[in-house]
Residue, then its C-alpha position, 0 to 999 in steps of 0.5 A: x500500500x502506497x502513501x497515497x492509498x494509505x491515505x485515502x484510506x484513512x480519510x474514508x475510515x475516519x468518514x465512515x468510522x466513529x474513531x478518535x482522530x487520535x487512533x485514526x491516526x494510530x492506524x495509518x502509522x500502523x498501516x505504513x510500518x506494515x507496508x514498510x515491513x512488507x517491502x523490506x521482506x519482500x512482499x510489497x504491495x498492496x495491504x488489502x493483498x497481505x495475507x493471514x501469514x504475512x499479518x503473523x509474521x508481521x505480528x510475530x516480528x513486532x513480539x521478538x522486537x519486544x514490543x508492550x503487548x498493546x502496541x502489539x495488538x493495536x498493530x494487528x487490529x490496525x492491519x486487520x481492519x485494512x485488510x477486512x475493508x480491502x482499500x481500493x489501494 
């Protein structure tokens, strides 16, 4: 997922959600390391195209960098959501 599809994402999530603009926000960072960490392994592309491996791997590796199990979890919740409504990205 590009820059600008993230982006576009979130503007209609925050159109079409009751979200906090605060985790609004939260989610499109989450969405960008995720991309980030798609392409550096190899699998860029879009985040609607990301699979249930790739979202535990990813999971996986953010548990191994030790990270508090909230971030951790947000994380996924924010990757899960981009996948569920497969952005037009």
């Amino acid at each position: 997922m590009g820059d600008d599809a993230i982006t576009t994402w979130v503007g209609s999530l925050a159109a079409q959600t009751d979200l906090a603009p605060a985790t609004v926000r939260l989610y499109a960072a989450d969405a960008r390391r995720f991309a980030a960490w798609l392409a550096a392994t190899g699998r860029a592309g879009p985040l609607a195209a990301a699979t249930l491996g790739d979202a535990q791997d990813y999971r996986d590796t953010l548990v191994t960098a030790r990270l508090a199990p909230a971030t951790v979890n947000r994380a996924s919740t924010s990757i899960g959501t981009g996948s569920r409504d497969k952005p037009a990205v």
